[in-house]
N, C-alpha and C positions, 0 to 999 in steps of 0.2 A: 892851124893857119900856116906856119911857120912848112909844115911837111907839103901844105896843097902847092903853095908859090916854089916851092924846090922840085916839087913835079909838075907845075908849068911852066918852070926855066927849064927843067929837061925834054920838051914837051913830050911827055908820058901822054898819053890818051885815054890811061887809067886815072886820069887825078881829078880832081874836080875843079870845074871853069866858075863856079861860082859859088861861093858859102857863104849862110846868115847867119848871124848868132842875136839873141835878142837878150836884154840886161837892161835892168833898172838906171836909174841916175845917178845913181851914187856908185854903182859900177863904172859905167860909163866916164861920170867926172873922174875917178880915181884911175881909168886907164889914160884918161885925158890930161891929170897931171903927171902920170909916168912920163906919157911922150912931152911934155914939156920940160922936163927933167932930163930925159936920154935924151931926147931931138932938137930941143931948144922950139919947138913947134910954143904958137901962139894960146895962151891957157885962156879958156874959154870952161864957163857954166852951162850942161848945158840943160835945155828946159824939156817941156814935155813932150815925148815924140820924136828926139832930136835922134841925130841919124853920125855917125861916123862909119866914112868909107875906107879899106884900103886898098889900094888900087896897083896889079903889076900889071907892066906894058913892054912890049918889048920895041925896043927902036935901033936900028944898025946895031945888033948883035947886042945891045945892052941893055938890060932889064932895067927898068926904072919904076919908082915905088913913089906914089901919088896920094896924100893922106889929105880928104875932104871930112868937110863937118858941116852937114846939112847943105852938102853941094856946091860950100865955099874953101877954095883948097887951104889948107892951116899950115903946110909945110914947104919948105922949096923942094922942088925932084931930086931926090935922092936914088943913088944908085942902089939896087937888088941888095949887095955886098955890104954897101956901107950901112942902109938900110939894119940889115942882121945884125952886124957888127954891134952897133948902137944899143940894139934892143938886147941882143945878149949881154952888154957890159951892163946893164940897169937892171938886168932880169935876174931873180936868183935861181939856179938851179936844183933841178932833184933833188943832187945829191945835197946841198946846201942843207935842204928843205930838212933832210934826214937828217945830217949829221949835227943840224942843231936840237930836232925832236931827239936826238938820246945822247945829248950832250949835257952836262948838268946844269948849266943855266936854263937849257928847255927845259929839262926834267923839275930845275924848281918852280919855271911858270907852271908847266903840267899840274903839282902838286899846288903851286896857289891856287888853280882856278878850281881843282878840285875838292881841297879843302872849301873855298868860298861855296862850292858847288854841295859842299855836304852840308853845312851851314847851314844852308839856304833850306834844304830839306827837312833838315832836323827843326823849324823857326816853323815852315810852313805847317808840319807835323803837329805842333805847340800850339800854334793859334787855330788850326782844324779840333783842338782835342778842346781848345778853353769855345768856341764858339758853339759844339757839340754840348760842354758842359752847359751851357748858358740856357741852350734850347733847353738841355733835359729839367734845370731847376723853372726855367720859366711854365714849362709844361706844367710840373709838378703844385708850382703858385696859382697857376689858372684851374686846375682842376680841385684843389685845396677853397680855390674862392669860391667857385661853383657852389660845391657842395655844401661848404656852409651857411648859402644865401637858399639853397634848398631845403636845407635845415632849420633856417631861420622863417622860411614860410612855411613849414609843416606846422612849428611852434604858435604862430599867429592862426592859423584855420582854425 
């Protein structure tokens, strides 16, 4: 989004003039409390179908960035710049991203989720094997009862 509005403040004629992206509501809400967070914009739930726009425009030379929420604007006009600004101070970075995945507090989440994750496996494995049991003795009683109610009517004939 960030690269399209940079190359229609340049106006490049290679950038794209319009992008959609589509997301659940819990996406949606969770981008909607970002910007209420960065931007101080009005935090709003939103329901089914709901629509957030972001909008650049350009006016005497200054790009200005217009954020609607189902066609009701949620923010006051912000410039292109400040805009960015904003959302970069509240955004984490790439490298963030990395340098906490092999930092060792990541590395100990990594290793809880994955221990939790072996766990999980090993439990599912356990009750796959006792349920499996269960079938094979229940089979074995049913055919056990059969036969001797067979037996018990040959004896009567």
């Amino acid at each position: 989004m960030e690269k399209a509005m940079d190359n229609a403040k340049e106006n490049k004629k290679e950038g794209l003039k319009f992008m959609i992206y589509s997301a659940h509501d819990d996406d949606l809400s969770a981008f909607l409390n970002f910007l209420e967070y960065s931007l101080n914009s009005k935090m709003i739930y939103p329901n089914y179908a709901s629509q957030l726009s972001i909008e650049l425009y350009s006016s005497n030379s200054k790009y200005i960035v217009k954020l609607l929420f189902d066609g009701v604007e949620i923010l006051d006009q912000l410039e292109y710049s400040e805009f960015k600004e904003k959302v970069d101070e509240g955004s984490i970075s790439d490298s963030e991203i990395e340098d906490f995945c092999v930092s060792k507090e990541g590395a100990q989440n990594y290793n809880l989720v994955e221990k939790k994750s072996n766990f999980l496996k090993i439990l599912l494995i356990v009750l796959i094997s006792i349920f499996g049991l269960i079938i094979i003795i229940s089979g074995i009683f049913i055919y056990k009862l059969c036969k001797s109610k067979i037996e018990v009517e040959d004896i009567l004939v």
